[in-house]
C-alpha positions in Angstrom: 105.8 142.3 66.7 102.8 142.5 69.5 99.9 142.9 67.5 96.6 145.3 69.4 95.2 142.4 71.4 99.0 141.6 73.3 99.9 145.7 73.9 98.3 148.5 76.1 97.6 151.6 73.8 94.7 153.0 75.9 94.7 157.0 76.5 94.7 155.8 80.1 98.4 155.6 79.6 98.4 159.8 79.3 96.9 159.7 82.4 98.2 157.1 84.3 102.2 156.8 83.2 102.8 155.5 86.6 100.5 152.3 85.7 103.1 151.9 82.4 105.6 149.6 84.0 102.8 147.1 85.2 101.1 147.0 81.9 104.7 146.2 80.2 105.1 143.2 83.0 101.7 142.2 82.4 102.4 142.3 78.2 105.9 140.4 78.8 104.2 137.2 80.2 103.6 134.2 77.6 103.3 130.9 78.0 104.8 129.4 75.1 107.7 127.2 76.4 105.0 125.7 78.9 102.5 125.3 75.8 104.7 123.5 73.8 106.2 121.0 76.4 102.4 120.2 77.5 101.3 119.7 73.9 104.6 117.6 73.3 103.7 115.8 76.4 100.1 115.1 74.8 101.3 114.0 71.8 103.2 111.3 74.0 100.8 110.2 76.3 98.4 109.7 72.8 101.4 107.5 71.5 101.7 105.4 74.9 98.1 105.0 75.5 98.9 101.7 77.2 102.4 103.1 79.8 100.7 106.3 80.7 98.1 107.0 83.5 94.6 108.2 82.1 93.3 109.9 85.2 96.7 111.9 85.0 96.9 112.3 81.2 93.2 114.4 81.9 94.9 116.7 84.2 97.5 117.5 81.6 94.8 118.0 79.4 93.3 120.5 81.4 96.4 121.9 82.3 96.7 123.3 78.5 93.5 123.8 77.8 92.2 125.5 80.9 94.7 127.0 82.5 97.6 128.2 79.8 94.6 128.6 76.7 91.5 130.1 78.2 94.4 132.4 80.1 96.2 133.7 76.9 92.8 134.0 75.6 91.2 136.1 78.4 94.6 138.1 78.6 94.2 139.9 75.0 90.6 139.7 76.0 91.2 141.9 78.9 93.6 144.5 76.5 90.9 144.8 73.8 88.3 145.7 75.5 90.7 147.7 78.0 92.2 149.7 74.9 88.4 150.1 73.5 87.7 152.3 77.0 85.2 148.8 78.4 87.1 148.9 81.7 84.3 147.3 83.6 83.8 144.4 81.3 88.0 144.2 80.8 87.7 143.9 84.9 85.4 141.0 84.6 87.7 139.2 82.4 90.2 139.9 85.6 88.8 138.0 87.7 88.2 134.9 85.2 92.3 135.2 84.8 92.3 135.2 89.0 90.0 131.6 88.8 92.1 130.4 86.0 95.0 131.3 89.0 92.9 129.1 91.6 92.4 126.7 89.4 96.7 126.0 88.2 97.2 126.0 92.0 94.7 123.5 92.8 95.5 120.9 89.8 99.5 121.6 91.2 98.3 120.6 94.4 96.4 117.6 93.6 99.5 116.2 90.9 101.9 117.0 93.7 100.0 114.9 96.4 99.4 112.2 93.5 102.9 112.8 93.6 104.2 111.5 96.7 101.0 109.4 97.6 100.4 107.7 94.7 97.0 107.8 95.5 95.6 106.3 92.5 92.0 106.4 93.7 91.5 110.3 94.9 93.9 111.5 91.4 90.8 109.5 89.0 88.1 111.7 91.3 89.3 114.8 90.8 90.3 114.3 87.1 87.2 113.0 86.2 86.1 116.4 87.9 88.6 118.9 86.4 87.9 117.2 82.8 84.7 116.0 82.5 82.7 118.0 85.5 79.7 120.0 84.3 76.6 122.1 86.1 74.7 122.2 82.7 74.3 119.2 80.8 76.7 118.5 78.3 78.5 115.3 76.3 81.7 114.2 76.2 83.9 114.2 73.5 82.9 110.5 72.5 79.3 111.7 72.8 78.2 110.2 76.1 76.9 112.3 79.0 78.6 113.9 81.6 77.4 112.5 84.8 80.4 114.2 87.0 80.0 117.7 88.8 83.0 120.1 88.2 85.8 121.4 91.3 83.4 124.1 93.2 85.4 127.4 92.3 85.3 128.0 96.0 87.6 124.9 96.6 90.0 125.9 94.2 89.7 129.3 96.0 90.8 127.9 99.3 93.9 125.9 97.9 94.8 129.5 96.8 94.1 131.4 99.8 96.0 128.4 101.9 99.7 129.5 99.3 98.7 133.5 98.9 96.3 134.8 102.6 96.1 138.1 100.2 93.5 136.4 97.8 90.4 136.4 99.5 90.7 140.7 99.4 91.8 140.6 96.1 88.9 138.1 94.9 86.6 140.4 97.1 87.6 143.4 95.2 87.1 141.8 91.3 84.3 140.5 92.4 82.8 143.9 92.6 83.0 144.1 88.7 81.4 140.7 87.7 78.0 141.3 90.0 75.8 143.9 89.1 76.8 146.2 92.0 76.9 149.8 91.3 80.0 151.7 93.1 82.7 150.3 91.6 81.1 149.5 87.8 79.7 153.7 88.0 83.5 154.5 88.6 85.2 152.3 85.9 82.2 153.9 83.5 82.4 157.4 84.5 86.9 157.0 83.9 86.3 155.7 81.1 83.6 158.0 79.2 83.8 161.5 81.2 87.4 162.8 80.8 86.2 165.8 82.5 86.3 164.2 85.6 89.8 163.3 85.5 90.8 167.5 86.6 88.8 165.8 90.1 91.7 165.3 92.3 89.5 162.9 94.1 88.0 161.2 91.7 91.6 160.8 89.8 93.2 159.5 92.9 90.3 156.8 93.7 90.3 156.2 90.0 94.3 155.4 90.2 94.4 153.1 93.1 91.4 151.0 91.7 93.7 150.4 88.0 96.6 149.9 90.4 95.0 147.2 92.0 93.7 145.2 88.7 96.8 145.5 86.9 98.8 144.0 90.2 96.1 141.2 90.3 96.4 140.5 86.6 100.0 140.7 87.1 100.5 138.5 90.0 97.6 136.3 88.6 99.5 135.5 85.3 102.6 135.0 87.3 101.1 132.4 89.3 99.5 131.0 86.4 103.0 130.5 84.8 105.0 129.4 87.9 101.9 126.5 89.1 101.9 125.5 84.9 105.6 124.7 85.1 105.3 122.9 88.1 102.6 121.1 87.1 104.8 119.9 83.4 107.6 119.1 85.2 106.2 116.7 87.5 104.7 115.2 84.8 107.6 115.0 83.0 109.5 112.9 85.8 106.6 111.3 85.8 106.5 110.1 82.4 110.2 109.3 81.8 110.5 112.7 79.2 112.0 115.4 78.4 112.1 118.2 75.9 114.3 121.1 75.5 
């Protein structure tokens, strides 16, 4: 059983039954077949230190860790505080979940040019980016520095935009929620504390399209997620000689 943090209960639902179906997609995505196989595929690539390749053994590292994890985690973040009437800061979380997107597509991109290039060279600098890169200074896990700079967001962006030309307006519109601008934050606050303004006709149909629009983007966000995750494991599979059922 779905515990709080996986299921929609929000009063929103009373007034917004139309929004129901995308919040059921939205609760219906996991990631556990691709979690597993990843993890499985760690395990290996610990075991065969020697056979595997270390710039692409950090990709599948970040793979796991950044895209499936911090996504499953920023999913029930994004229901909590949604269910808890904290639209604007569940919208934030939206638009970490759309990066996380950008980031699954740009890591598919670079293993599938690794791929067919076998550009050894250009897979150990953006590795060394995805998993060690850093704008504050941090250590690595064996307690050295990190002396790389992470992927720019924007670059991931653009390997996004490139697959899916609807991104840039979508990113424009979450955007809206992280910055301290006022329009859109004063209308998530005002749905979510002043019921009264709900009998607006206005008001509820501005309201209405702007939760139609997050819950598509989370939607088709975790969908892309998924489908560039599973690419991603399955080239490293073939890769790697394995396979797991």
């Amino acid at each position: 059983m779905k515990n709080r943090n996986e299921t929609f209960v929000s009063d929103i639902l009373n007034k917004t039954p139309q929004l129901a179906p995308l919040m059921q997609e939205i609760e219906g995505i996991e990631f556990h077949d691709e979690s597993s196989k990843l993890g499985a595929l760690i395990h290996h690539m610990f075991e065969n230190a020697q056979s595997t390749n270390v710039s692409l053994n950090r990709v599948i590292i970040y793979t796991l860790f950044n895209c499936i994890c911090k996504t499953i985690e920023a999913k029930q973040g994004f229901i909590l505080l949604f269910n808890n009437d904290l639209f604007s800061s569940a919208f934030s979380l939206n638009r970490t979940i759309f990066e996380l997107w950008a980031a699954a597509c740009f890591v598919e991109k670079t293993v599938r040019d690794f791929y067919t290039s076998r550009n050894e060279a250009k897979l150990t600098k953006i590795a060394n980016k995805l998993f060690a890169g850093t704008r504050y200074p941090t250590e690595l896990p064996w307690d050295e520095p990190s002396t790389d700079k992470p992927v720019h967001i924007n670059e991931m962006l653009a390997e996004l935009k490139q697959c899916h030309p609807g991104a840039e307006d979508t990113y424009g519109f979450l955007c809206e929620y992280c910055h301290p601008n006022f329009l859109y934050n004063m209308e998530a606050y005002l749905a979510s504390s002043q019921d009264v303004l709900w009998e607006n006709p206005r008001f509820r149909e501005k309201i209405t399209m702007a939760l139609e629009k997050q819950f598509s983007s989370l939607l088709q966000a975790l969908r892309g997620i998924k489908a560039c995750t599973r690419a991603i494991l399955d080239m490293c599979l073939k890769e790697y000689g394995v396979d797991y059922p």
